[in-house]
N, C-alpha and C positions, 0 to 999 in steps of 0.2 A: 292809435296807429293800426292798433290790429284790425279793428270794425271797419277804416279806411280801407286796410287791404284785403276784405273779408268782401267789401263793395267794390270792389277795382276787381274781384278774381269772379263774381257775380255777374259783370256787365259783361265780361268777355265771356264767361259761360253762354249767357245769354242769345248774344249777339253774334257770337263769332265762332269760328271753328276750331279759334286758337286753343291746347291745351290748356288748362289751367287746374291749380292743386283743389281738392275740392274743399267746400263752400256750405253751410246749411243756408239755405232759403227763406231765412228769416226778417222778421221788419226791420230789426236792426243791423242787415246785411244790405238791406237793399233801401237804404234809407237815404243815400247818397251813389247811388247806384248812375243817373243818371249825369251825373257830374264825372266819371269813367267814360261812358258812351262815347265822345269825341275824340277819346283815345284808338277806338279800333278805326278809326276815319286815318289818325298818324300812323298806323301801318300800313294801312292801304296806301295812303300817301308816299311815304319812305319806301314800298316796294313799288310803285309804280315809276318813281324816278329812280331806282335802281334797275328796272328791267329796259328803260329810257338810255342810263349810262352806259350799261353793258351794251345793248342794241350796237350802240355809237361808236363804241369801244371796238367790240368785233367784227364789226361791220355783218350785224344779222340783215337778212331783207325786212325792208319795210314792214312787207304785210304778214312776216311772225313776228314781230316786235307788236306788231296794232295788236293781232290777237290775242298775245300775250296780255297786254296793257287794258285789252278788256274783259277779261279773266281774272283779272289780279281781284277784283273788288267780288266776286261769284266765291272762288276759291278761299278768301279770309274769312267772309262771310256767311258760306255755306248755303247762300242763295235766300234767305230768312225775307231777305226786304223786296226780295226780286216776284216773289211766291206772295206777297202781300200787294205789291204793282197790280198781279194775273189776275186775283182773286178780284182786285176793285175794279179792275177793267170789263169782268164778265157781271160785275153787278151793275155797274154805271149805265154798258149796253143794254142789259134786259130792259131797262123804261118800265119797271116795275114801282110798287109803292114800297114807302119805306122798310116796312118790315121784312119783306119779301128780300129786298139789295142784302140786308143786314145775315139774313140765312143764305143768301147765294155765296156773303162772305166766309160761311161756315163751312159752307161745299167744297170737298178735297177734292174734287173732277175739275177737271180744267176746260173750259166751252173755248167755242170756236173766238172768241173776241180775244180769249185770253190768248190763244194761240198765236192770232194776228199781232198782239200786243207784244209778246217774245219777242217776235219778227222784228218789228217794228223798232224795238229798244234798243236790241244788239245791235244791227245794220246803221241805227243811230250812233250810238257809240264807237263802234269802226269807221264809218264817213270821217266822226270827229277827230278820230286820233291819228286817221289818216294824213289828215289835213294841218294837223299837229305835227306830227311825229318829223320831226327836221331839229339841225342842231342850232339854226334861227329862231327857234320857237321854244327852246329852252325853257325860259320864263313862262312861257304860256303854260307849260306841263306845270312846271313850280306852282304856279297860282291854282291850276288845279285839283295839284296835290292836295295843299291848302285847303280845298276844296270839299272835298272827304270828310273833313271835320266840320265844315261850315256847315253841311246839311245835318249832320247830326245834331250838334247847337241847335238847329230850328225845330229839327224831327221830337228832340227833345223837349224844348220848350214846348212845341204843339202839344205833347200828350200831357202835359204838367197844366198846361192853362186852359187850354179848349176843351169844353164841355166831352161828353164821354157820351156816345153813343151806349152802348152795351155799359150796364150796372154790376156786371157779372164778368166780363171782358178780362182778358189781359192786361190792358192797356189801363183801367178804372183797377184793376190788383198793385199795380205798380205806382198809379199814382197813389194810392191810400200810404200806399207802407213807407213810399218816397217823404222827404223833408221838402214841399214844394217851393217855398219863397227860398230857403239858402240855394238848392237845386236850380232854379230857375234863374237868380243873378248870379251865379258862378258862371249859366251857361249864356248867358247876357256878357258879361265881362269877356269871355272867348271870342265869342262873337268878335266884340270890337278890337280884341288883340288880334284878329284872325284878318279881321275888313284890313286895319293896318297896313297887318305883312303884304296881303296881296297888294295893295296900293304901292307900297314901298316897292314891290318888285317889279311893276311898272303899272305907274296911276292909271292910264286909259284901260288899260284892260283888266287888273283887277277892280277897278270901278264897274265896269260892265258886268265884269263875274257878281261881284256880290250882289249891286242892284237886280238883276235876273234872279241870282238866288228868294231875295227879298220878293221879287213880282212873286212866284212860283211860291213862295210864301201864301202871300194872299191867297192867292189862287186856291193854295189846299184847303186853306179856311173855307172860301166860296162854298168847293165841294164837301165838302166834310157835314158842312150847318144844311147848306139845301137839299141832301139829296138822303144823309141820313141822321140829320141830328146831332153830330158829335164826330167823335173822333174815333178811331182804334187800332189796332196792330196794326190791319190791312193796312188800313188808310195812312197809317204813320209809313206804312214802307210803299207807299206807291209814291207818297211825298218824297220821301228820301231820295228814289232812283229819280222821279221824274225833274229831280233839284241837282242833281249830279251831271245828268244826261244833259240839262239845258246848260247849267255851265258850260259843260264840253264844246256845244255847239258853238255858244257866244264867244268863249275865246278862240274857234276856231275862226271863225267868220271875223273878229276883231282882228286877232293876232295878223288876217292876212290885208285886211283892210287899211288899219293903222299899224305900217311896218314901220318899226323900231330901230 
């Protein structure tokens, strides 16, 4: 139990901005490290339908409820997988060769694509929650919430299965020390208790959320294999956001298409 919770105080180190007691950073700390991961998705989760309830409750305006609600996942997170989005974004643009994108990923300067790419993400995420944020769309934020964890399951599994760009990486540190096949069907198993819930809480639209999850899946594999060979932190968190953000979108555009 203790090594459990020696890997659960590890992933939130990790990952999150949450405090946590401290931890050595050892193999046998972080050996199940990633079977934690989907846990900082349930807080993001649980405060975003908290700052949803409140909103509702006190009747805040809309559009500091939206900001808030897109903030909540920046501020738990400390922005880790937003900074991994920017960084793949100004390598992706360069149209450079492979080695070159791999060292742009390296580069702490932020170029003008990444800039664009900020832009781009948040004004996304505001449209959607805009477009959400009603107490008829309850469910849709729920599935959402949901949500949070569902990309970590995938974010996760990607860096545990897919080939590893960088030998040296973070990401190829993590998988070595990690227990990969228990780690990967634990996060197999969420997965499918996760597809569930959202179906349970209204089939059409959590169908839509996870199958988009799932595309955007693919998709990060596409990118990951042709453009640099593998996988790695960047890349696990541009997947991340850009699997969050498209949910948002799809239950926005669902939730209003097929009203409930």
């Amino acid at each position: 139990m203790k090594s459990l919770w020696n890997n659960f105080k590890v992933a939130f180190a990790m990952f999150s901005k949450i405090p946590m007691p401290r931890a050595d950073w050892t193999k046998e700390n972080m050996k199940y490290m990633f079977c934690f991961f989907p846990f900082i998705g349930t807080v993001i989760g649980a405060l975003t339908m908290l700052a949803v309830y409140a909103g509702l409750y006190f009747g805040f305006q809309p559009g500091f409820v939206t900001a808030v609600l897109v903030l909540v996942p920046v501020f738990v997170t400390g922005g880790i997988h937003v900074d991994g989005l920017l960084d793949t974004s100004d390598a992706l643009s360069s149209w450079q060769e492979r080695a070159r994108r791999l060292e742009i990923l390296k580069d702490s300067h932020a170029g003008a694509f990444a800039v664009i790419t900020a832009a781009v993400y948040f004004i996304t995420w505001y449209g959607a929650y805009s477009q959400l944020y009603t107490s008829e769309n309850i469910k849709a934020i729920g599935i959402m919430s949901l949500g949070f964890m569902v990309s970590r399951c995938l974010s996760g599994i990607g860096v545990i299965v897919f080939p590893k760009a960088k030998a040296d990486g973070t990401v190829a540190e993590f998988s070595r020390n990690s227990s990969d096949v228990i780690s990967r069907n634990i996060l197999i198993l969420y997965l499918v208790f996760l597809a569930a819930a959202m179906i349970w809480i209204q089939p059409v639209w959590g169908i839509a959320a996870i199958v988009g999850a799932l595309v955007i899946f693919v998709y990060y594999h596409h990118i990951a294999m042709k453009y640099f060979g593998g996988t790695t932190g960047d890349i696990s968190g541009f997947f991340l956001c850009i699997c969050e953000v498209g949910m948002a979108v799809i239950l926005a555009v669902v939730s209003n298409v097929f009203v409930m």
